[in-house]
C-alpha positions as CSV (number, residue, x, y, z in Angstrom):
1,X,4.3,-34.3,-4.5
2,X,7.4,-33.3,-6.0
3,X,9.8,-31.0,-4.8
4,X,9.1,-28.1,-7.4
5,X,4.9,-28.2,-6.0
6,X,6.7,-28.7,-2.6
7,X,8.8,-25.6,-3.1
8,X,5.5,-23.6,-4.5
9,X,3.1,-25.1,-1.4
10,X,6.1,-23.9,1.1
11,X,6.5,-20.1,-0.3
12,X,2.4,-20.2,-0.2
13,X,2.3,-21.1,2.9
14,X,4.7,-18.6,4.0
15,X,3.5,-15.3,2.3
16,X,-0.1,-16.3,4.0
17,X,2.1,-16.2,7.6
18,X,3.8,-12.4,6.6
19,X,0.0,-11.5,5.0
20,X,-1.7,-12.1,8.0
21,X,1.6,-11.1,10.7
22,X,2.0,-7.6,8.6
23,X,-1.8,-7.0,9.3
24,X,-1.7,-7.5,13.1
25,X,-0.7,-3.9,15.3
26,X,1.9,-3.3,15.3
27,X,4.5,-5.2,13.7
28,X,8.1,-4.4,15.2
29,X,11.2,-3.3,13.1
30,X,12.8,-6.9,13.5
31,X,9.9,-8.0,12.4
32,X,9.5,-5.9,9.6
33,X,13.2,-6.3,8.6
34,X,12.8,-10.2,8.4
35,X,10.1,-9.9,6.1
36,X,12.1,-7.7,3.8
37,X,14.8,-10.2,4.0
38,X,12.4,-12.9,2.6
39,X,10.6,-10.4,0.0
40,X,13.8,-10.1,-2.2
41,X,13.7,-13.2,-3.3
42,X,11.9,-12.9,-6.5
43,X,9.3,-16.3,-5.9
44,X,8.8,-15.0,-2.8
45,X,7.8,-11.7,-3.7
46,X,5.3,-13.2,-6.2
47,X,3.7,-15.7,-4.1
48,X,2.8,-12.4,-1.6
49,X,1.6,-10.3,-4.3
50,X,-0.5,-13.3,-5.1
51,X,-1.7,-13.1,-1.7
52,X,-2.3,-9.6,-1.7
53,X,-4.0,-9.4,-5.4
54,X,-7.0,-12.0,-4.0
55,X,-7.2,-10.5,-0.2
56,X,-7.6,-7.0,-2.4
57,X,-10.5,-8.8,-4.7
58,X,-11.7,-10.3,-1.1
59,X,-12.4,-6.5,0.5
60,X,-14.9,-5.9,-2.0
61,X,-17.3,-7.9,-1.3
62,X,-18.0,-6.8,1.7
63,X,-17.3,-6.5,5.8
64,X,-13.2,-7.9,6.2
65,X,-14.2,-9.5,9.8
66,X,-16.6,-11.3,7.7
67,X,-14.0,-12.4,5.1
68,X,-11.6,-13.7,7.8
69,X,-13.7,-15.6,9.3
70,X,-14.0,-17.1,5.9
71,X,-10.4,-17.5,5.4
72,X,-9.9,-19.2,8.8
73,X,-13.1,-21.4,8.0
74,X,-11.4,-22.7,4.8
75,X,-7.9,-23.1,6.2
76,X,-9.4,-25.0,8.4
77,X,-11.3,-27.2,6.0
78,X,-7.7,-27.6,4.0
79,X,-6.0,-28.5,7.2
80,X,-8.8,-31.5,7.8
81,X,-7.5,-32.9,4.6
82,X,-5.2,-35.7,4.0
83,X,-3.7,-34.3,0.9
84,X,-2.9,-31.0,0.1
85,X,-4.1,-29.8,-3.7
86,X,-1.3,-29.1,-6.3
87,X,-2.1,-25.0,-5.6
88,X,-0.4,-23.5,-3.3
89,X,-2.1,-23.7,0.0
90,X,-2.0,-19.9,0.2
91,X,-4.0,-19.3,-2.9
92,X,-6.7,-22.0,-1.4
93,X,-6.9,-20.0,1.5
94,X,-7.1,-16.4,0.3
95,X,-9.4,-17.4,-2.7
96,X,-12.7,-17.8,-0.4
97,X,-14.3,-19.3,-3.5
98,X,-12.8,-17.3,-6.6
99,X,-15.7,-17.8,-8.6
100,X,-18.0,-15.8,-6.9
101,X,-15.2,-12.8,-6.3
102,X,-14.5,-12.9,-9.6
103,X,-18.1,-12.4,-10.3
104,X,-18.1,-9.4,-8.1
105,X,-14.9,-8.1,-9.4
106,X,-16.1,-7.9,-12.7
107,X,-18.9,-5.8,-11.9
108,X,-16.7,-3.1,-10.4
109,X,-16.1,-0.6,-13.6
110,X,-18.4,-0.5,-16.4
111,X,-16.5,-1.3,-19.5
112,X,-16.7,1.9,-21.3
113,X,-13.6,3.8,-19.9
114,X,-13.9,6.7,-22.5
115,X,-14.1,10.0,-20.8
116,X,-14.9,8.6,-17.2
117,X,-13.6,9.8,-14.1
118,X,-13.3,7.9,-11.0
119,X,-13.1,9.1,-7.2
120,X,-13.4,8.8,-3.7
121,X,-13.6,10.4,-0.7
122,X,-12.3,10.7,2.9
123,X,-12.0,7.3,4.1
124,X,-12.5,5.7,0.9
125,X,-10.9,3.0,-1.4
126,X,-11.9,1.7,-4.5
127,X,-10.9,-1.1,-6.7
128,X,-11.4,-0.2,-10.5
129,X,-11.2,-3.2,-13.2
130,X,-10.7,-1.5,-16.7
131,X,-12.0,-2.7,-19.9
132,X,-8.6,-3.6,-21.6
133,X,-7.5,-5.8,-18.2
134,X,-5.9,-3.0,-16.5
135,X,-6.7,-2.3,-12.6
136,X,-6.6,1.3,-10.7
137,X,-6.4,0.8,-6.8
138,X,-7.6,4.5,-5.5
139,X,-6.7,5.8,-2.3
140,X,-8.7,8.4,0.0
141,X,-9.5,11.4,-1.7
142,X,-8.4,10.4,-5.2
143,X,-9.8,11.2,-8.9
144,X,-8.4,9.8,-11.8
145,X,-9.9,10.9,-15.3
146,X,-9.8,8.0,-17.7
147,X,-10.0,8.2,-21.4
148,X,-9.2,5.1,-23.8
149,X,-8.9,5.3,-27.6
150,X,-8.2,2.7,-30.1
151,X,-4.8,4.4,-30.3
152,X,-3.8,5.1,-26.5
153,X,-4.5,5.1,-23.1
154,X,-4.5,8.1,-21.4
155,X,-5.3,8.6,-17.6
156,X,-5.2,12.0,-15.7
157,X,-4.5,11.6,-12.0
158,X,-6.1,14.5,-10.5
159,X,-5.6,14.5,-6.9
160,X,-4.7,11.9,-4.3
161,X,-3.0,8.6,-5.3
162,X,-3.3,5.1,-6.8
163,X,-1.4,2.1,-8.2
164,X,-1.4,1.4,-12.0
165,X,-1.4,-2.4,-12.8
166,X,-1.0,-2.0,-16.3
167,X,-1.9,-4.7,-18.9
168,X,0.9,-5.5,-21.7
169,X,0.5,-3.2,-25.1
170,X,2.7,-1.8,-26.9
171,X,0.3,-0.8,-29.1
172,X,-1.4,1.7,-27.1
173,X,0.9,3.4,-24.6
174,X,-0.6,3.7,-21.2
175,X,0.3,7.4,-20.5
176,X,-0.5,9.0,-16.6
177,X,-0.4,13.3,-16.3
178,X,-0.5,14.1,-12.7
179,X,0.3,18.1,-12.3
180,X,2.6,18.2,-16.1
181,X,4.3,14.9,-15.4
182,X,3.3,12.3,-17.9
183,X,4.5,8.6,-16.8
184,X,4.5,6.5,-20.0
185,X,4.2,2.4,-19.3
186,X,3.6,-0.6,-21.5
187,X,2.6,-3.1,-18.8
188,X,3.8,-2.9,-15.1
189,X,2.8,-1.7,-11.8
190,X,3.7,1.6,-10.4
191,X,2.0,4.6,-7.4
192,X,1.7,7.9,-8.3
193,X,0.4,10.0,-5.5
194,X,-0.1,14.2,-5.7
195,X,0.2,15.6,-2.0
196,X,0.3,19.4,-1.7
197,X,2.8,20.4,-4.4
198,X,4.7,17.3,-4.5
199,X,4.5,14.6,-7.1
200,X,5.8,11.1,-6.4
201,X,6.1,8.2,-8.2
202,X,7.1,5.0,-6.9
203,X,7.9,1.5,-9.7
204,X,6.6,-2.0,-7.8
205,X,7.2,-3.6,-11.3
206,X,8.6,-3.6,-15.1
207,X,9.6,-0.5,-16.5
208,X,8.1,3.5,-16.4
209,X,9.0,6.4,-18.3
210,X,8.8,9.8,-16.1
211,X,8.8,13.1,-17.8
212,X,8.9,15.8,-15.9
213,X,7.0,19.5,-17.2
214,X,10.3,20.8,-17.8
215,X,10.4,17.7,-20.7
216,X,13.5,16.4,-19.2
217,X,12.8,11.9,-18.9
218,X,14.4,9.5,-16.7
219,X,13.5,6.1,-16.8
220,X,12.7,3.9,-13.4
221,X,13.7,0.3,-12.1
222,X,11.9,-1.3,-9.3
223,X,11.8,-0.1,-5.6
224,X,13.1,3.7,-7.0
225,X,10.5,6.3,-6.3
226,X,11.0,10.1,-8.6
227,X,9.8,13.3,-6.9
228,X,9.0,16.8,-8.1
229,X,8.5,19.6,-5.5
230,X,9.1,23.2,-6.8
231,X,11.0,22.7,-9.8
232,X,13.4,20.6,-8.2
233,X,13.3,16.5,-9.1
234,X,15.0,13.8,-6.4
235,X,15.2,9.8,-7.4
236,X,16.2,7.6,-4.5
237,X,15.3,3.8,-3.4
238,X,12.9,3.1,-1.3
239,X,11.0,0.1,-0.3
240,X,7.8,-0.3,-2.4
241,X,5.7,-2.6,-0.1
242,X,5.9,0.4,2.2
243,X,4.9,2.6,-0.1
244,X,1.4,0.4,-0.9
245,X,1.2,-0.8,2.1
246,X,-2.5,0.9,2.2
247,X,-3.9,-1.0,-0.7
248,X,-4.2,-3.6,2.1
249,X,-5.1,-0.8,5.2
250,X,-2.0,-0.7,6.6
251,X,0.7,2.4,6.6
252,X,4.4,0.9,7.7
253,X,7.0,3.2,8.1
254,X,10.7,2.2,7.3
255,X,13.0,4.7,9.5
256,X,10.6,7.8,8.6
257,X,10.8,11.0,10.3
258,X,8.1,11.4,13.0
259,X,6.8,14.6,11.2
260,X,5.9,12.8,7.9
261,X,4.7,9.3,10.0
262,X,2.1,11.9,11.8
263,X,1.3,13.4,7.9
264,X,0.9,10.2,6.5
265,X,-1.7,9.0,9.8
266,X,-3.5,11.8,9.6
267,X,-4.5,11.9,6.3
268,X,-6.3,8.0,7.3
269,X,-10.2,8.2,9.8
270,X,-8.9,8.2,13.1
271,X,-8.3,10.4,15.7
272,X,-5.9,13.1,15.1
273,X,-2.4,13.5,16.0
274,X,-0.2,16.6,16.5
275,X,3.6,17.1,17.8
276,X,3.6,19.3,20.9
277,X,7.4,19.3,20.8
278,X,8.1,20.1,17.0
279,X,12.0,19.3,17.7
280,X,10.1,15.9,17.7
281,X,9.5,15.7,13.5
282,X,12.9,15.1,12.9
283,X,13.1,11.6,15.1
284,X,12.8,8.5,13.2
285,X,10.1,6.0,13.3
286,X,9.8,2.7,12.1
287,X,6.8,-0.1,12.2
288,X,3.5,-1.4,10.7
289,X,0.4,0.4,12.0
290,X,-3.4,-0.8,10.5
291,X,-4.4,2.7,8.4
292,X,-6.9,5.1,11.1
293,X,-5.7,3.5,14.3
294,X,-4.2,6.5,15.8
295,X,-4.3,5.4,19.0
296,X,-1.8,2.1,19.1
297,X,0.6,4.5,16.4
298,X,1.0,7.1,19.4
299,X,1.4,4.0,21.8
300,X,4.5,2.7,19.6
301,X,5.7,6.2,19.3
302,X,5.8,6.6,23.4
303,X,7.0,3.5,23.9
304,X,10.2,3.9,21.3
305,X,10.6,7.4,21.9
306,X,11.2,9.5,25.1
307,X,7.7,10.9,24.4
308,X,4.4,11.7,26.6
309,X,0.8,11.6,25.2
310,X,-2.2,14.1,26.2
311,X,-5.1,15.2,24.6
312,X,-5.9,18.7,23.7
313,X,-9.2,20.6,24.1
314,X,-10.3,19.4,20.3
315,X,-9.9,15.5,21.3
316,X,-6.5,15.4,19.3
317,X,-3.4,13.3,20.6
318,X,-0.8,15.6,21.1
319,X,2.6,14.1,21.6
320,X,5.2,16.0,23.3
321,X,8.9,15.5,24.7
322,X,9.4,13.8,28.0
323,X,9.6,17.3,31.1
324,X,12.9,16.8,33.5
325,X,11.1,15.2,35.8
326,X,9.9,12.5,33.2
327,X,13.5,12.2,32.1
328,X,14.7,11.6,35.7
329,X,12.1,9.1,36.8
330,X,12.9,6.7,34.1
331,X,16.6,7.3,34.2
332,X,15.8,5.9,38.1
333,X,14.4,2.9,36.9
């Protein structure tokens, strides 16, 4: 093996570890921090999206206990060998026989994308393969209204959210609308999400043209996220992996106020969460929480925070501020 495939098998190897460590609850801010660290370099970053892209092919085909045990059962096989294939271990590993996924895959959208719309509903994702190579991840709650011509491609996100991988053409501009803002792309990867009155949208990859409905443009790198709200338009950098964390069921907060980490939880299945002490929503949160487990979020939040957990007559986790006495018992300690 030479040191280029060694190089490739090594950075497979270790976006399968952060895969798997990122999907265990909950991940701590070191944690979470170290894994950024190792993201930013560009091979690395690709050899987890290759991760990602096959565990995201994986959940369709059925239960994910199911396709764990399958991963572990073929790492396990790889291990038994003497000598590792050319491909990255990783891909091995996460592929679970790519034949057969593919083969489901492929049967996910019907080819005609001419006047279709697409949804889902509380609780649900869904994967959608488009005819010219493109792919629409849809969170909860989400329709997106999809009409291809010879001479564009125009998609209208109607409510809720979902990442654009869009296939290369400059031939036939792949244009989004969501609420009078048109995103225009050629081929990259990008979330758009509609949440109340607020439009975001958030470049993973390559290149996006935002118009807002006022017609003013302003063209996005990677990692910067554009909001509307009201008329008024901020751009600032945030970290994209966050931001799709739930294409793989996860929601990870990086330093986010405590009032939009409770938004964000409650809009997953899972017991529901309010702030007792609304002086509370302005504390910051940070960690990696799998999406409808409200439960270990509130633990993380009382153990980081001087915070106390009941439950209100409707079964909801209310989270408060520590009393006096709280405050002195563990200043005692």
């Amino acid at each position: 093996m030479d040191e280029e495939d060694f190089a490739a098998r090594q950075r497979g190897e270790d976006a399968a570890r952060w895969f798997a460590r990122l999907k265990t609850v909950p991940v701590s801010q070191g944690t979470l921090n170290d894994f950024f660290v190792w993201h930013r370099d560009p091979d690395n970053a690709k050899a987890f999206e290759d991760a990602e892209r096959l565990w995201s092919m994986a959940a369709t085909v059925g239960e994910r206990p199911a396709i764990l045990r399958a991963i572990e059962q073929a790492e396990a096989r790889t291990q038994s060998r003497r000598r590792a294939p050319r491909t990255p271990r990783a891909l091995a590993v996460f592929a679970i026989g790519c034949a057969g996924l593919l083969l489901v895959f492929a049967g996910i959208s019907a080819l005609s994308t001419k006047g279709e719309t697409f949804s889902t509903s509380r609780g649900e994702q869904r994967m959608i393969a488009l005819a010219d190579g493109s792919r629409l991840n849809l969170n909860f709650e989400t329709a997106v209204r999809v009409n291809y011509t010879a001479e564009a491609r125009q998609l209208e996100l109607r409510s809720g959210e979902a990442v654009f991988q869009v296939a290369h053409n400059r031939a036939r501009p792949f244009t989004v609308n969501a609420g009078g803002v048109t995103v225009t792309a050629t081929g990259t990867r990008f979330d758009v999400a509609l949440r109340a009155k607020t439009i975001f949208v958030t470049l993973i990859e390559g290149s996006v043209l935002v118009r807002a409905a006022d017609g003013r443009t302003i063209r996005l790198s990677p990692g910067e996220q554009w909001r509307s709200s009201a008329g008024a338009a901020t751009l600032e950098r945030v970290n994209a992996e966050a931001v799709t964390a739930w294409t793989q069921g996860r929601i990870i907060f990086d330093n986010a106020p405590l009032a939009d980490a409770v938004a964000e939880i409650n809009r997953h299945r899972g017991r529901q969460i309010v702030l007792g002490t609304p002086q509370l929503g302005t504390r910051r949160i940070s960690g990696s929480f799998e999406a409808g487990d409200s439960e270990s979020f509130a633990d993380a939040v009382s153990a980081l925070l001087p915070v106390e957990q009941t439950f209100d007559k409707a079964g909801r986790i209310r989270l408060s501020a520590w009393s006096s006495t709280q405050k002195e018992n563990n200043q005692s300690r």
